[in-house]
N, C-alpha and C positions, 0 to 999 in steps of 0.2 A: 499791704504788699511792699510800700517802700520802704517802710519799718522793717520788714524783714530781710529785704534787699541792702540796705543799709548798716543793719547789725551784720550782718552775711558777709558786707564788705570790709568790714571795721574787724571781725574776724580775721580774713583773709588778711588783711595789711598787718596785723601782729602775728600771724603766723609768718608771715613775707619777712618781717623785721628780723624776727627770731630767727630765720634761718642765715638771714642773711648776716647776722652778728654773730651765729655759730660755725658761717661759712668764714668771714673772716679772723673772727679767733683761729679757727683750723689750719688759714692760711696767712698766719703772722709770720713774720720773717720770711716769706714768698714773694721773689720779684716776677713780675706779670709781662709778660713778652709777648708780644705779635708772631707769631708766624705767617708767611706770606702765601705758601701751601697747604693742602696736607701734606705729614708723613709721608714716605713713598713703602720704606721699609727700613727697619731695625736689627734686618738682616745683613752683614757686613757685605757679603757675596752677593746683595742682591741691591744694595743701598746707592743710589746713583746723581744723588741731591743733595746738593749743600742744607737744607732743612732736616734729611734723614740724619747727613756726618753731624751736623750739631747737636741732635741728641743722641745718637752715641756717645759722641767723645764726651758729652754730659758725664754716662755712666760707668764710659768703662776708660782706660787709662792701656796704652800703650807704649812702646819701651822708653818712650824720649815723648814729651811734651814741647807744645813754646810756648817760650816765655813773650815777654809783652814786646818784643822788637823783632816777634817770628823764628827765631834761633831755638835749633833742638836743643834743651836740657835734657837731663835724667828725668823719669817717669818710675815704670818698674823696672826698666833697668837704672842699678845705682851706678857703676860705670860698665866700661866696652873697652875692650883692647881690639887694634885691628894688624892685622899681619904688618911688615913689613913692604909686602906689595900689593898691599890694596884690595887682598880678594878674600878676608876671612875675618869675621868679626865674633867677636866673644864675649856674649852682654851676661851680666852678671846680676842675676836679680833680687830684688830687695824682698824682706818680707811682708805680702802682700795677700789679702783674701778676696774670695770669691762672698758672695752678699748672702751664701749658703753656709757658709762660714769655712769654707773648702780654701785650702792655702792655692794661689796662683803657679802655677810650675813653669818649667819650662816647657812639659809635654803640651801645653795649653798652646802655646804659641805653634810646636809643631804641627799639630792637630787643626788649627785654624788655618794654618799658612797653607798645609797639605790640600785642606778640603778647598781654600778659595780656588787653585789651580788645577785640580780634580773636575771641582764640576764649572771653570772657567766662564763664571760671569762676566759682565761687563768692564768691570774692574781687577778681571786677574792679570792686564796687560801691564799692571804696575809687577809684577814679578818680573816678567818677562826680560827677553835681551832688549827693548828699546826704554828699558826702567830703570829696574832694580838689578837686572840680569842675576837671577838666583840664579845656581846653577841646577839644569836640567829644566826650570820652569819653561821652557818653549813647548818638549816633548811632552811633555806631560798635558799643557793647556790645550797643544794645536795637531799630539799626536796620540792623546788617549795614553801615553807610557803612564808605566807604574808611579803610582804621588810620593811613595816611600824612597824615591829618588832623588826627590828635591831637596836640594842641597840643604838642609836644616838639619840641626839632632841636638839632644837634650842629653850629655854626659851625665847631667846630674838634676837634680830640680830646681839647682837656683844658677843652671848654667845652658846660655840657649847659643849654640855657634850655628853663624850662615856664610856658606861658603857662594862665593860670586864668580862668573864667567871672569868678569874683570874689573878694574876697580871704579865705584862707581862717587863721584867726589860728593854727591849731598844725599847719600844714601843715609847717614841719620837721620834727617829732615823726610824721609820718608816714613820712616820710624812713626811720625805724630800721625800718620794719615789711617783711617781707618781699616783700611785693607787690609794693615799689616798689626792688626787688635787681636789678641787670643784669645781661644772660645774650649771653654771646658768638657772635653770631648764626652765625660761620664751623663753631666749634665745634661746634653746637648740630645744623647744616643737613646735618654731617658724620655724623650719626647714623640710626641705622633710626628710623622713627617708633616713637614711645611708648617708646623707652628711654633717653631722656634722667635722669638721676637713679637710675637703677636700679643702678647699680654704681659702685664708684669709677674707672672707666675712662670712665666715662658723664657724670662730671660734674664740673664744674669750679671749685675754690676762689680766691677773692682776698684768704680772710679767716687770723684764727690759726689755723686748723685747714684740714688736709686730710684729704678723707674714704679712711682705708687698709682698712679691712675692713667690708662691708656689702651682704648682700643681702635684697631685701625679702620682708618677712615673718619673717627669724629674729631670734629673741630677744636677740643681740647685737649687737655694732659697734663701731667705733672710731674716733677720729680723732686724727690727728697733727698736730704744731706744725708749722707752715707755715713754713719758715726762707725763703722770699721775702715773707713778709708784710712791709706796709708797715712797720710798728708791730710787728716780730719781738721787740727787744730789751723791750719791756713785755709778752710775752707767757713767762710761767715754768713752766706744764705741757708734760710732753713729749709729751702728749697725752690724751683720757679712750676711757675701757673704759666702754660703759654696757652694761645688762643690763636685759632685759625681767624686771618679776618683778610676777605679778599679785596677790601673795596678801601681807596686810602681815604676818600673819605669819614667814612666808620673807623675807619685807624686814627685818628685826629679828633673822632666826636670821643673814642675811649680814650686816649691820650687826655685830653680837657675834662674828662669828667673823673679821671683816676683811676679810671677799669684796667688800663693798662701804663704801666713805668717804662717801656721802651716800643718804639713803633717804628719803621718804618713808610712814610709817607713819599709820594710822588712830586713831580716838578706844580701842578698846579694849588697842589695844599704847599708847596715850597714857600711858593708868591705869597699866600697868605701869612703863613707862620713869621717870614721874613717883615711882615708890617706891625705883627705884634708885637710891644715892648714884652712884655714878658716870655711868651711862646720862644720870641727869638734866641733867649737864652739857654734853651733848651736845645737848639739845632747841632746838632754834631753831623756834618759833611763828610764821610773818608771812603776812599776808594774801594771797591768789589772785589777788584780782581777780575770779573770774570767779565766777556767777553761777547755781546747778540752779534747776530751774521746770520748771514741766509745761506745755506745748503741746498745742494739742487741733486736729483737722483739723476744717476746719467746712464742707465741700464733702460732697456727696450721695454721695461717693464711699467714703467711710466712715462709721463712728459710726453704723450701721444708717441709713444715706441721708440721715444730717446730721443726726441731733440733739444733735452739740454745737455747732451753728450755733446753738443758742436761746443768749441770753444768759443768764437763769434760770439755766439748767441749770449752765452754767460758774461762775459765782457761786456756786449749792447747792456746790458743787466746794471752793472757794477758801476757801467758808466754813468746812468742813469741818475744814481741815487744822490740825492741834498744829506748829505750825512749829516753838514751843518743845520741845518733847517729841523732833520728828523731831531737833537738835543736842545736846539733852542725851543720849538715851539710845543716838543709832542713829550720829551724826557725831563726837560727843565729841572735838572737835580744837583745836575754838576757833571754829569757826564763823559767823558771826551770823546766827539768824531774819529775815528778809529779808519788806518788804510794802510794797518799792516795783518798780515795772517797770526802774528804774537803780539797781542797788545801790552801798551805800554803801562811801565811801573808795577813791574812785579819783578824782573827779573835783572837784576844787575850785575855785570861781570866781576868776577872774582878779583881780576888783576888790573882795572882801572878802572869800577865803580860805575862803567858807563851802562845808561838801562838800554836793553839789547833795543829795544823800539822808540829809540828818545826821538830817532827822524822819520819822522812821520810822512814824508816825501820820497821817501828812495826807494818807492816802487809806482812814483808816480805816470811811467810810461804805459804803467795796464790799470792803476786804476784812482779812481777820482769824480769827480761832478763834472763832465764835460759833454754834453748834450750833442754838440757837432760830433765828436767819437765816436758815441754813443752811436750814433745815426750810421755813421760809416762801420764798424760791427756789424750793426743790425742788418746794412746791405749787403754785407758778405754772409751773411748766415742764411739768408734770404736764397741767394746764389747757389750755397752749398747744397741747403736743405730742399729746394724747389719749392718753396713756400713763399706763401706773402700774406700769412698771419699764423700768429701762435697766439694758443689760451691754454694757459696753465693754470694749476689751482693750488695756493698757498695755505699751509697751517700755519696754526701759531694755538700758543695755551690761552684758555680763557677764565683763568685763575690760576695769571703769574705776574699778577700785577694792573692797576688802572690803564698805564700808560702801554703796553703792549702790543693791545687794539688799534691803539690810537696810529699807533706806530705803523702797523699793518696795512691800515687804513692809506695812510700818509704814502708808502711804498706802491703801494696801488697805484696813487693815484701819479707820482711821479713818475714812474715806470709806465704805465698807458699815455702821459702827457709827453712824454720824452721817444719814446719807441712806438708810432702809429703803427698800430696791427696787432698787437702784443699786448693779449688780457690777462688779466691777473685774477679770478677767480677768488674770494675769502673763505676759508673753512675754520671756523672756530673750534676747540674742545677742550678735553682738560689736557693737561699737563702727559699723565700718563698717556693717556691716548696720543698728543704726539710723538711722546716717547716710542709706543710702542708702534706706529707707523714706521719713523726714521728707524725703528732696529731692522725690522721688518721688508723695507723696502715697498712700501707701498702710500708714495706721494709722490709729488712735483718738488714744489719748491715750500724749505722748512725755514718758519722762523725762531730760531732756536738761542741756544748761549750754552759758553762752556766756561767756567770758572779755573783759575790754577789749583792742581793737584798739590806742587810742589816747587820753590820757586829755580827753576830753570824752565827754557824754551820747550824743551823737548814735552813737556807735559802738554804742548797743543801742537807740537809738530807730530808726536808718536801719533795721535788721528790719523793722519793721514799714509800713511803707510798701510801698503794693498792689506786686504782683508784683515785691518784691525777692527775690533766692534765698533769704536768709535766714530772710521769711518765711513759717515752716512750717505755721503754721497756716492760709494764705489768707486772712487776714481783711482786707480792704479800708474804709477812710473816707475819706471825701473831706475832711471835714475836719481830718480829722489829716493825712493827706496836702499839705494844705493848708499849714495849721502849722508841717511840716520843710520846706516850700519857702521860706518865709518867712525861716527860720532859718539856711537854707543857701545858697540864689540871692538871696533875696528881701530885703524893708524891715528887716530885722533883721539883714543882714550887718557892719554899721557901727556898729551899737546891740548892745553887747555885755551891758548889763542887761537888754533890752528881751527879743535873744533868751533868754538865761538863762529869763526868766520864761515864753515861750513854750514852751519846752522843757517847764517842768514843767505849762502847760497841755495841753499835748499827750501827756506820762504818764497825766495824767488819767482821759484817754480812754479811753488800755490798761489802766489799774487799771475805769472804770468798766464796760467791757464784758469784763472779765476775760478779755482777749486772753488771757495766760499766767496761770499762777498761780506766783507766785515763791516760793521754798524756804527757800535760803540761801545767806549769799556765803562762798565754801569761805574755807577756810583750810589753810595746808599746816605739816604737824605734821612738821619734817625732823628728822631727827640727822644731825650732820654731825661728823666727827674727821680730824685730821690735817690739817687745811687752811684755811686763811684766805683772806678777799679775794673767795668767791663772790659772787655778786651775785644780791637776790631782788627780783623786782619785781612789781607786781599788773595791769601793763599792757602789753601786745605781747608781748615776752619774760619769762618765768618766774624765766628762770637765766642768767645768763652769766655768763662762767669767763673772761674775758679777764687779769684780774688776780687769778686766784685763784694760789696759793703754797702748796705743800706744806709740811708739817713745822710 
């Protein structure tokens, strides 16, 4: 029996070898990447995660790209004329194919843009007047109006004009974001309903990569180098292997053993890698972009029939929190404590370079670490609400990272130690499910994060504006509401100090009524070997590989 146990096993290890020497011949020239999620979706209309926009923009190529310092370049459009005043742009498109071998038109762009505003996803508020201001995109998203209205049209097929309400200054830079990807209508109509994106037979690339292995929900995937891509000969991988891995730990045991060329890892595998001589050589620190903060539902629908509708009570909240404490001991990455509603280094003015959130203090009258405030809040809300306790119950995703828990954990525990009465309940899940809670309207309090779109403010102030999807907390002002019109349709379209300054009165607002209560602006702690030329950015896309170079 062990004889044959033995031969049995000795089998098994040469077929193991074999495959594993035909798996990596198959994936020579593949860089191997961490993902921190899964996929959400590959659908552009439905895609709502910097994980889903990374492998899109892998595969498909929209009008402007950027390049390595985040500036829109040409993509498939080769250039753009734009009106005189600002409201009509006329991109001119290169010759470019579909991975069907179908040339790229310009109807592709209408037909995409049309349908994202039609069935008004998540993300059609980037058309919108607080965006992009297409014109007509409002009635059509928020009034059901005809889609064949929106300001887009295709004179010819290598000619796509979009006419705008008004004019909008980093409307090319919107260009790179996936929203505004075109989708081959013939293709597209070709399909069962709702399986569009689901499979690499389902979906169609124009970009350096084609999607060869991938179904939703598993922890892997792949994509291949597009040898019809416009721009094939600048593209040098022969494709990337990514791997779901939720635990940074196991991010770091693949990192070390070569299973994976790029990871991100947390503030505790940081401490580590940081004592390794060689490990350390590998750490590459650069900012997210994106932004955790807590959301609070302020509808009777929650929060025991809305008592985090008091403003008090969110304040006692806000006041509470060790921001510092939450990146030293629970994030350790690089971090920053964050106490503004637009966090800092993404978004710098145009006409004196300055980042809209460089002071981190000038909103420090509503909110901060201050425990006696805190206290005084919490006795006014106490007052208002006729209450002398509150227990609410907290989500947060339970694969979106090691330190996220941790974090939740920590907020707990500071907010019941700082606020006597006031329990915090933990509700773990995944990702989607808090997603689809905060659309939904059915929680307390969310521990969430939003990343930049694009780099100006208004990519986290448009949230908050009454019934945009984004946001999640309900909270409604007319005068803030007010404020982004002004900045976006409105007298401050042309006056680019003017809105600047309006912007940050309209933050204001959200710091004073502690719409959210902001955390920190991530930062991503990567090791990366074997490769040159990735591309890390803190706005729209995270990662792009278009000129990354093995060896």
């Amino acid at each position: 029996m062990k004889k044959a146990i033995a031969l049995l096993l000795a089998v098994v290890m040469v077929v193991c070898l074999c495959a594993c020497g035909s798996s990596k011949k198959a994936d020579a020239g593949y860089l191997n990447v961490m993902l921190s999620t899964n996929i959400m979706s590959l659908d552009t209309n439905l895609a709502t995660d910097g994980e889903s926009f990374e492998l899109i923009a892998d595969c498909i190529d929209g009008l402007t790209q950027m390049n390595a310092d985040g500036a829109a370049v040409p993509a498939l459009a080769e250039t753009w004329d734009i009106s005189e005043d600002g409201t009509v742009y006329t991109f001119h498109l290169r010759d470019a194919k579909w991975s069907n071998g179908k040339a790229v038109t310009a109807d592709d762009f209408v037909f995409a843009w049309r349908r994202i505003c039609e069935e008004a996803g998540e993300y059609a508020y980037m058309m919108d007047s607080s965006v992009g201001c297409v014109k007509n995109a409002d009635s059509i998203i928020y009034e059901g109006a005809d889609p064949t209205t929106l300001g887009v049209s295709a004179p010819d097929a290598k000619t796509f004009v979009v006419e705008l309400d008004v004019p909008v200054s980093f409307f090319p830079s919107l260009m790179y974001f996936p929203t505004f990807y075109p989708i081959n209508e013939e293709f597209y109509n070709g399909l069962e309903d709702g399986t569009y994106g689901t499979s690499p037979k389902t979906f169609l690339s124009n970009g350096a990569f084609v999607l060869e292995d991938y179904t939703p929900g598993t922890a892997s995937l792949k994509v291949k180098k597009n040898a019809d891509y416009w721009d094939a000969a600048r593209v040098k991988l022969n494709g990337i292997s990514y791997q779901v891995v939720g635990s940074s730990d196991s991010a770091l045991t693949a990192f070390k053993n070569g299973t994976l060329d790029l990871v991100t890892v947390n503030g505790d595998q940081v401490d580590s890698v940081k004592s390794d001589a060689d490990l350390s050589k590998s750490l590459n620190t650069v900012g997210a972009g994106y932004m955790w903060y807590l959301t609070f539902s302020q509808t009777e629908n929650n929060a025991n029939g809305g008592q985090l509708a008091n403003q008090n009570l969110r304040l006692a909240i806000t006041n509470s929190l060790d921001r510092e404490s939450l990146v030293d001991n629970y994030v350790k990455d690089g971090s920053l404590p964050t106490y503004t509603a637009v966090p800092p280094q993404f978004a710098a003015s145009a006409t004196t370079g300055e980042d809209f959130s460089a002071d981190q203090d000038m909103f420090k009258d509503y909110i901060g670490y201050n425990v006696d405030k805190a206290g005084e809040y919490l006795a006014a809300a106490k007052a208002e609400l006729g209450a002398d306790s509150f227990e609410f119950t907290m989500i947060y995703g339970n694969n979106e990272g090691d330190e996220v828990a941790k974090v939740a954990q920590a907020i707990k525990s500071q907010v019941e130690e700082a606020l006597p009465g006031v329990i915090i309940n933990l509700q773990p899940m995944t990702k989607a499910e808090r997603l689809d809670k905060m659309q939904n309207d059915n929680y307390d309090v969310a521990l969430t994060r939003w990343g930049p779109d694009y780099a100006d403010p208004m990519t986290y102030m448009g949230m908050w504006i009454t019934n945009n999807s984004n946001n999640y907390g309900f909270w409604s002002n007319a005068e803030y509401d007010a404020i982004v019109a002004d900045c976006t349709t409105g007298k401050y379209v042309s006056d680019y100090d003017a809105r600047w300054a309006a912007l940050l009165e309209g933050e204001g607002l959200v710091m004073q009524e502690a719409v959210i209560a902001p955390l920190y602006t991530k930062a991503n702690a990567n090791l990366v070997k074997g490769v040159s030329g990735v591309e890390f950015h803190p706005v729209a896309l995270n990662r792009v590989y278009k000129n990354a170079v093995l060896g």
